[in-house]
ZADO-1210 file (C-alpha; in nm, 4 decimals, padded with zeros to 6 digits):
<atoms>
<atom x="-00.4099" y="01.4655" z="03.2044" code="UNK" pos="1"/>
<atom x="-00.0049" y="01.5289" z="03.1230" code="UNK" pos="2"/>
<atom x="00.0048" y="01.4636" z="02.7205" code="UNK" pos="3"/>
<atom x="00.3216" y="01.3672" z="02.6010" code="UNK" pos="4"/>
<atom x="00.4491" y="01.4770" z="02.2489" code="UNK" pos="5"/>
<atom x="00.7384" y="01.2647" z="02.1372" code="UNK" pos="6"/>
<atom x="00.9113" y="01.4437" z="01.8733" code="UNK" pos="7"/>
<atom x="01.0277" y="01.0761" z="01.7062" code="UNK" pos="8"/>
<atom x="00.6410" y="01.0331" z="01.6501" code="UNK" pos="9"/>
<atom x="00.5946" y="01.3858" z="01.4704" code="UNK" pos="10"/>
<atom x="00.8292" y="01.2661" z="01.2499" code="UNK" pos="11"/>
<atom x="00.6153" y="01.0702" z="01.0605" code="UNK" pos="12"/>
<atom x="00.3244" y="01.3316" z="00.9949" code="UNK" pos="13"/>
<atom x="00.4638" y="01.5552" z="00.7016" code="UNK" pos="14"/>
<atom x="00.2958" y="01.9280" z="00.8223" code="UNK" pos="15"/>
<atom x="00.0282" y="02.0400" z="00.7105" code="UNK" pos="16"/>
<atom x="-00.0210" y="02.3750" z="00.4742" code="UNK" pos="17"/>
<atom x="-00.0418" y="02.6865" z="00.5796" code="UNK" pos="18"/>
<atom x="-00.3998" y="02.6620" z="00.3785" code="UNK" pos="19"/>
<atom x="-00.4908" y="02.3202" z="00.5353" code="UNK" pos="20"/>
<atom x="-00.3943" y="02.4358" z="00.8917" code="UNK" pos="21"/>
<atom x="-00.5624" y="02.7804" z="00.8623" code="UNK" pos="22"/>
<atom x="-00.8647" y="02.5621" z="00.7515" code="UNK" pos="23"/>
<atom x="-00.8011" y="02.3023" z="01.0498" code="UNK" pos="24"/>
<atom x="-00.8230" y="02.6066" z="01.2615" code="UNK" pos="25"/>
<atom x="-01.1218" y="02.7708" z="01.1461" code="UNK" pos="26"/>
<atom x="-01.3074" y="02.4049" z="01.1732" code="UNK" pos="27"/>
<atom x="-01.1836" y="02.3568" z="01.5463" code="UNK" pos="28"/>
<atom x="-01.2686" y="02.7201" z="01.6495" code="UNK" pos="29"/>
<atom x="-01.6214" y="02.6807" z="01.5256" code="UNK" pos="30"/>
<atom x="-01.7028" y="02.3702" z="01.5788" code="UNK" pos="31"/>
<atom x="-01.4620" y="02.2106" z="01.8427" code="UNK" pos="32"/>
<atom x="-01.2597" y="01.9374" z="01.8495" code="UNK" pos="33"/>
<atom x="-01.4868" y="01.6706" z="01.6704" code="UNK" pos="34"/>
<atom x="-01.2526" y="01.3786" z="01.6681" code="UNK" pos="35"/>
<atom x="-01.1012" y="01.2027" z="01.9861" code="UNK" pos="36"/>
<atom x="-00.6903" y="01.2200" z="02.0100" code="UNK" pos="37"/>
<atom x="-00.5727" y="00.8853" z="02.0218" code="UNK" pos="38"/>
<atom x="-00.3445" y="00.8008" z="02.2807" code="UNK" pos="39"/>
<atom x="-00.0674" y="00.5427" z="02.4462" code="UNK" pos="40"/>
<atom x="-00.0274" y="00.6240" z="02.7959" code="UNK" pos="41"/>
<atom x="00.0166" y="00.9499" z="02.8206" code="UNK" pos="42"/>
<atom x="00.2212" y="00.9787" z="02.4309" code="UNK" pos="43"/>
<atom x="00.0224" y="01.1236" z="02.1825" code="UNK" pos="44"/>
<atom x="00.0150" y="00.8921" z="01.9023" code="UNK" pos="45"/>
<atom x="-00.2526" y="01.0880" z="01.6605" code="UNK" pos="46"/>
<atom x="-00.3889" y="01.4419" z="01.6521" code="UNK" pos="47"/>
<atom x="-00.0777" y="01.6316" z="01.6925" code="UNK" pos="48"/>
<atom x="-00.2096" y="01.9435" z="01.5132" code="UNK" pos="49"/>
<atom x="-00.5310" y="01.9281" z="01.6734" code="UNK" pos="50"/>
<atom x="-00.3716" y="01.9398" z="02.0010" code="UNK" pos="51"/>
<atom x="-00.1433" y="02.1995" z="01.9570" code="UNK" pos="52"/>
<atom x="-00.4772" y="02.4422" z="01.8363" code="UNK" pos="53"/>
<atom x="-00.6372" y="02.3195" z="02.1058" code="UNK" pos="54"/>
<atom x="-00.3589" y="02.4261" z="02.3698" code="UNK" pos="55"/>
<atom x="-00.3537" y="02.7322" z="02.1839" code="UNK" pos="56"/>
<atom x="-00.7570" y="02.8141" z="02.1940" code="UNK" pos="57"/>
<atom x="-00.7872" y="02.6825" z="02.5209" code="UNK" pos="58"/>
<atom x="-01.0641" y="02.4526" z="02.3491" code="UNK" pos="59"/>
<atom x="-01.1541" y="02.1100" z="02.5096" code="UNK" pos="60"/>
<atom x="-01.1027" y="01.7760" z="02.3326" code="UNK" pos="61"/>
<atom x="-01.1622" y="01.4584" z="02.4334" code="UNK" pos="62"/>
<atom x="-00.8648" y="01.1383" z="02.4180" code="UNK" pos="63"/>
<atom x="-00.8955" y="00.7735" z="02.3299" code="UNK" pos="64"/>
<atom x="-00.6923" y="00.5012" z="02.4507" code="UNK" pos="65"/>
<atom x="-00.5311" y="00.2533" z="02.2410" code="UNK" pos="66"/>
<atom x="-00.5060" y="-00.0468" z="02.4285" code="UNK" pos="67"/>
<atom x="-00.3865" y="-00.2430" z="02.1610" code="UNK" pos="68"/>
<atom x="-00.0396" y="-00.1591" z="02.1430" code="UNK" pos="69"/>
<atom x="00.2577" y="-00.3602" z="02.2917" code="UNK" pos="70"/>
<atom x="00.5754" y="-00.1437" z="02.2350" code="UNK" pos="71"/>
<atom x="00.6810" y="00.1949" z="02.0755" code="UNK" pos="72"/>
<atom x="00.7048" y="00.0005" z="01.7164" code="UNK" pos="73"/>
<atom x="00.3552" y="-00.1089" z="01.7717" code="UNK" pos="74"/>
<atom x="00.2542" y="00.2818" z="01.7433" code="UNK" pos="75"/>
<atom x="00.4752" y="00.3181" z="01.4595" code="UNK" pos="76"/>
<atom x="00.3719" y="00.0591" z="01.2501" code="UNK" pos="77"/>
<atom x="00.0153" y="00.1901" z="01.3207" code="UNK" pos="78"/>
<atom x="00.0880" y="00.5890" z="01.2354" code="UNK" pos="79"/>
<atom x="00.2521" y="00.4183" z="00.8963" code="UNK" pos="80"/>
<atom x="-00.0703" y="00.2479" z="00.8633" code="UNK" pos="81"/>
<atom x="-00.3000" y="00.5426" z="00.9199" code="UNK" pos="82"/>
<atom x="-00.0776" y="00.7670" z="00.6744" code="UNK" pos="83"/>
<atom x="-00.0670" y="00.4986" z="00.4128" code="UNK" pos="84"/>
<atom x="-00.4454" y="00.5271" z="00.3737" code="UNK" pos="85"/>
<atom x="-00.4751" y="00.9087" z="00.3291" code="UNK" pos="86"/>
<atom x="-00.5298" y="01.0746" z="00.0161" code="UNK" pos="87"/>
<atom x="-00.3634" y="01.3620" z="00.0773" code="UNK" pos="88"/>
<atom x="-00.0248" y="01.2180" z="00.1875" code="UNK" pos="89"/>
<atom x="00.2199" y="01.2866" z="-00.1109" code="UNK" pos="90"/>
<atom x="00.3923" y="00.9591" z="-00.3200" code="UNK" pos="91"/>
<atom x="00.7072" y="01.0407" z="-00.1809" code="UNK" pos="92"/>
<atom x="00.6055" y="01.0575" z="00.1652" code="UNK" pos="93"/>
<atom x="00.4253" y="00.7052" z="00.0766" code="UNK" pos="94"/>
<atom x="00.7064" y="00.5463" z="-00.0238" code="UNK" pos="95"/>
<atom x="00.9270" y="00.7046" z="00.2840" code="UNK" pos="96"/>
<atom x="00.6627" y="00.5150" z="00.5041" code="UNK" pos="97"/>
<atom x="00.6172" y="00.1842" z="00.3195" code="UNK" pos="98"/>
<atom x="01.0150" y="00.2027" z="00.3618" code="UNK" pos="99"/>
<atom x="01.0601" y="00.2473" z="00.7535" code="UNK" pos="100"/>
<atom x="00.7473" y="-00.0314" z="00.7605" code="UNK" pos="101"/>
<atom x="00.9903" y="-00.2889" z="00.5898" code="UNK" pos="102"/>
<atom x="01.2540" y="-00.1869" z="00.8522" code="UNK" pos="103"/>
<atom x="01.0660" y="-00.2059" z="01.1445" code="UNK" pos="104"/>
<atom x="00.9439" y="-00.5290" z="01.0813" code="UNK" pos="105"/>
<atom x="01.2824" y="-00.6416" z="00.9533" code="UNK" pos="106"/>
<atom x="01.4274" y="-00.5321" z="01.2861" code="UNK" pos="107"/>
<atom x="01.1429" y="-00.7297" z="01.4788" code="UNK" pos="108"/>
<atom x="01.1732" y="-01.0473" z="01.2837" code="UNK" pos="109"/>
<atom x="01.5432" y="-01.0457" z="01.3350" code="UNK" pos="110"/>
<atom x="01.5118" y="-00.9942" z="01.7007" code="UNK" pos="111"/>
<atom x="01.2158" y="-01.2279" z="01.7045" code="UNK" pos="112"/>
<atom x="01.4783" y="-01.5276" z="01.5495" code="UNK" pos="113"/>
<atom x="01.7345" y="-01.4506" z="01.7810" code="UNK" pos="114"/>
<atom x="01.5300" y="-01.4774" z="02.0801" code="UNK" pos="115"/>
<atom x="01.3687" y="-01.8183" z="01.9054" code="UNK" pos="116"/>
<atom x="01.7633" y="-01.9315" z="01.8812" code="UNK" pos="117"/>
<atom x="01.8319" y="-01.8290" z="02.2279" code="UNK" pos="118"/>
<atom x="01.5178" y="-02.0363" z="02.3709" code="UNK" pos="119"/>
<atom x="01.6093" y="-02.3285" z="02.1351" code="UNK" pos="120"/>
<atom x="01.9521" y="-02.3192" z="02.2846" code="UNK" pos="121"/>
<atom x="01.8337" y="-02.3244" z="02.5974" code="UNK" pos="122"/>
<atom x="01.6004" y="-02.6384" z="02.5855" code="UNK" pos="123"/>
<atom x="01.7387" y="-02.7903" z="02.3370" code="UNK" pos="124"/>
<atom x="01.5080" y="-03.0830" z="02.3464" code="UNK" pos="125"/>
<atom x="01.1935" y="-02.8743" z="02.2657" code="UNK" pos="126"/>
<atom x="01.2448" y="-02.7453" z="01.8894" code="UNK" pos="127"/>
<atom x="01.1294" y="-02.3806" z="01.9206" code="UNK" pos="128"/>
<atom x="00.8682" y="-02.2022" z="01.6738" code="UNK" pos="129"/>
<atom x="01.0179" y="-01.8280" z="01.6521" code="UNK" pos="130"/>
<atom x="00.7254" y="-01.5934" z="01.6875" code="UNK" pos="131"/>
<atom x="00.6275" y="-01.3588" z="01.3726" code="UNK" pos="132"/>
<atom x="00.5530" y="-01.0098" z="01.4070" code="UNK" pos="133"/>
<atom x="00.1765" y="-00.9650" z="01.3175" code="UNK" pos="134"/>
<atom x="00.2464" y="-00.7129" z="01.0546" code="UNK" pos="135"/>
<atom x="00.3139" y="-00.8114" z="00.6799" code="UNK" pos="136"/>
<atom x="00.6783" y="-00.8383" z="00.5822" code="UNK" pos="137"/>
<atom x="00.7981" y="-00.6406" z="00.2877" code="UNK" pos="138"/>
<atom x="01.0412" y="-00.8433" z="00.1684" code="UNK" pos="139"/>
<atom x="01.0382" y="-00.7390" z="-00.2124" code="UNK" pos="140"/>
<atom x="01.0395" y="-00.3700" z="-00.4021" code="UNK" pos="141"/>
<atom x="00.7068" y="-00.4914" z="-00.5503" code="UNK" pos="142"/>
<atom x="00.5643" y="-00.5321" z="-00.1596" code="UNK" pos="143"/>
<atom x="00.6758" y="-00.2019" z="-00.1005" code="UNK" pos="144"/>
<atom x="00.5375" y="-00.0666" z="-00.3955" code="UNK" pos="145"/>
<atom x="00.1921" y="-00.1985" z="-00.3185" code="UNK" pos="146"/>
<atom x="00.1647" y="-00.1061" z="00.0460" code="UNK" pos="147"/>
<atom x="00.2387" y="00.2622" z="-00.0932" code="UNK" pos="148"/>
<atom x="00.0289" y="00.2348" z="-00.3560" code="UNK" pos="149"/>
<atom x="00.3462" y="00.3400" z="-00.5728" code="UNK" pos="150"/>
<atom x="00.5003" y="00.1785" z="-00.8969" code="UNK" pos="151"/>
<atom x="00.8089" y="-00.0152" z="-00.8226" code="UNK" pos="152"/>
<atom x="01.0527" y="00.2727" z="-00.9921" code="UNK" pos="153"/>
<atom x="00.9050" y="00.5081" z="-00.8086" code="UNK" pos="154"/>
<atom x="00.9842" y="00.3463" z="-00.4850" code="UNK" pos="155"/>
<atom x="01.3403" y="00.2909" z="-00.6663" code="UNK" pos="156"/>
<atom x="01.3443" y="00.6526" z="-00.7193" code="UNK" pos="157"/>
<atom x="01.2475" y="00.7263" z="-00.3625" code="UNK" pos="158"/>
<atom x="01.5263" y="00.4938" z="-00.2442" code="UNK" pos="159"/>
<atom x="01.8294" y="00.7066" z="-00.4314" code="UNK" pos="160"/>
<atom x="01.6418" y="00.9968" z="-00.2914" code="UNK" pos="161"/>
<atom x="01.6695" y="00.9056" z="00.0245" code="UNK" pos="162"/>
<atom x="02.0316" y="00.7897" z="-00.0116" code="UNK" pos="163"/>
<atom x="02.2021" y="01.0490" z="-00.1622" code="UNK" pos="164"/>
<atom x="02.0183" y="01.3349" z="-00.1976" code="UNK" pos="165"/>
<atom x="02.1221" y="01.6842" z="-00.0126" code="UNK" pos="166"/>
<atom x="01.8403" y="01.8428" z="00.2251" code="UNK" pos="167"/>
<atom x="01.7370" y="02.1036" z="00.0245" code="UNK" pos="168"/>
<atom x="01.6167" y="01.8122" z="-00.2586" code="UNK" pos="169"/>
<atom x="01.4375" y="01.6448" z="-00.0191" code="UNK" pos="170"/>
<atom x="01.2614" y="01.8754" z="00.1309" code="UNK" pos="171"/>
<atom x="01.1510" y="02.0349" z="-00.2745" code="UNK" pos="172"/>
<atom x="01.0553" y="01.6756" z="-00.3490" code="UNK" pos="173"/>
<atom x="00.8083" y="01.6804" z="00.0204" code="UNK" pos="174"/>
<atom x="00.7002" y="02.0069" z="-00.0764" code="UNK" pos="175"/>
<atom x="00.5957" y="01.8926" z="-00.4363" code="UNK" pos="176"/>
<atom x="00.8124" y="02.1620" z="-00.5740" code="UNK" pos="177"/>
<atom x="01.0451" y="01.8516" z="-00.8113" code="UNK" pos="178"/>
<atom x="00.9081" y="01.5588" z="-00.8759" code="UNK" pos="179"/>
<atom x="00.9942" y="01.2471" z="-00.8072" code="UNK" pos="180"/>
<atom x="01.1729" y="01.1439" z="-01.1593" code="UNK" pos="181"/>
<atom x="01.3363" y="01.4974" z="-01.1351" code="UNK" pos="182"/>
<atom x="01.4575" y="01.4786" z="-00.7923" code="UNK" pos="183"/>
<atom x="01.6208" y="01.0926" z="-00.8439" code="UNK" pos="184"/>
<atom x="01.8212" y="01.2384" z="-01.1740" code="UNK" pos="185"/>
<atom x="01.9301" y="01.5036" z="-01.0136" code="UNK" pos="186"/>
<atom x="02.0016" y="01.3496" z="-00.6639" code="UNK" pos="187"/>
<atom x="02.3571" y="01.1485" z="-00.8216" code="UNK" pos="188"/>
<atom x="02.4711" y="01.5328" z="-00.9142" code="UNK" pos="189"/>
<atom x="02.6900" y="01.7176" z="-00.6612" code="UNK" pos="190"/>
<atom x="02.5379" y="01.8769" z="-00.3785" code="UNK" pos="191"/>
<atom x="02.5403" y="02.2443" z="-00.4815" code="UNK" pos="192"/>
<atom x="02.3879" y="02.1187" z="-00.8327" code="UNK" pos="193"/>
<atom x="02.1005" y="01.9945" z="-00.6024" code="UNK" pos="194"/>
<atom x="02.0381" y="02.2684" z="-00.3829" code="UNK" pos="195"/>
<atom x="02.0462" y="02.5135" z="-00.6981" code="UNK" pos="196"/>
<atom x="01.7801" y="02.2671" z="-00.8856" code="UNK" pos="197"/>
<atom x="01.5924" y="02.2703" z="-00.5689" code="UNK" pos="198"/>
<atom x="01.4725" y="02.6262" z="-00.5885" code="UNK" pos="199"/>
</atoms>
């Protein structure tokens, strides 16, 4: 079977260690691929670093199909999901994800009401109900906060992060290197005050 790796879908999986993948190595070479990579079509939608081992290793793994999913923001509401509920995902990277969730299903609920407007329109006798996506809005900070497991400051503080801070904050706040209060004061300084408080 052709596997597909869509680089838009690795973006939400922050990499792994260089401790956790020499681990994830280890396990697979001695043990094989235990769990099933979960598939739609021919995209790989989870086990992206047990994959690539297993390329490397020439090791067999077996693939699961997930039926379930309808479009492309189907699997990404799903990976957002599945990386909510991990321990070892950092707050940050929690409240990145409980973010894109409250666009994506912003985005569909818009396009959802205009489509509902467009079929009203066009029978105009029948009053249209507009469907709603199945996953829970996140209309408020407080939503957001709770899908992430996150107080409502820190998804504040992950907001201005995202916003304005430069690269090299970002990617010491992923890394655990700044925390989050840190990296939010500092992100509103300029850019080379950033990168410098960054290392």
């Amino acid at each position: 079977m052709n596997i597909v790796v869509n680089p838009d879908l690795q973006a939400y999986i922050d990499p792994l260690t260089p401790e956790e993948y020499t681990s994830l190595v280890r396990s697979i070479l001695a043990e094989g691929c235990r769990d099933a990579l979960v598939l739609w079509g021919q995209v790989l939608v989870d086990g992206h670093n047990r994959y690539g081992i297993c390329q490397k290793h020439g090791i067999a793994f077996q693939t699961v199909q997930n039926t379930r999913f309808a479009s492309m923001e189907d699997v990404h509401l799903w990976m957002i999901d599945q990386h909510l509920g991990r321990r070892s995902v950092s707050d940050y990277q929690r409240g990145v994800l409980a973010l894109r969730q409250r666009e994506i299903v912003a985005e569909r609920r818009s396009r959802a009401l205009a489509l509902a407007a467009e079929a009203a329109q066009a029978t105009a006798d029948e009053p249209a109900t507009p469907p709603m996506p199945e996953a829970a809005a996140l209309k408020s900070r407080e939503d957001i906060a709770r899908a992430a497991r996150l107080s409502s400051s820190q998804v504040v503080q992950i907001e201005k992060i995202q916003k304005q801070a430069a690269p090299e904050l970002v990617a010491a706040v992923r890394a655990g290197a700044i925390s989050l209060n840190a990296a939010a004061a500092v992100a509103s300084l300029p850019a080379e005050a950033q990168k410098a408080a960054a290392l």
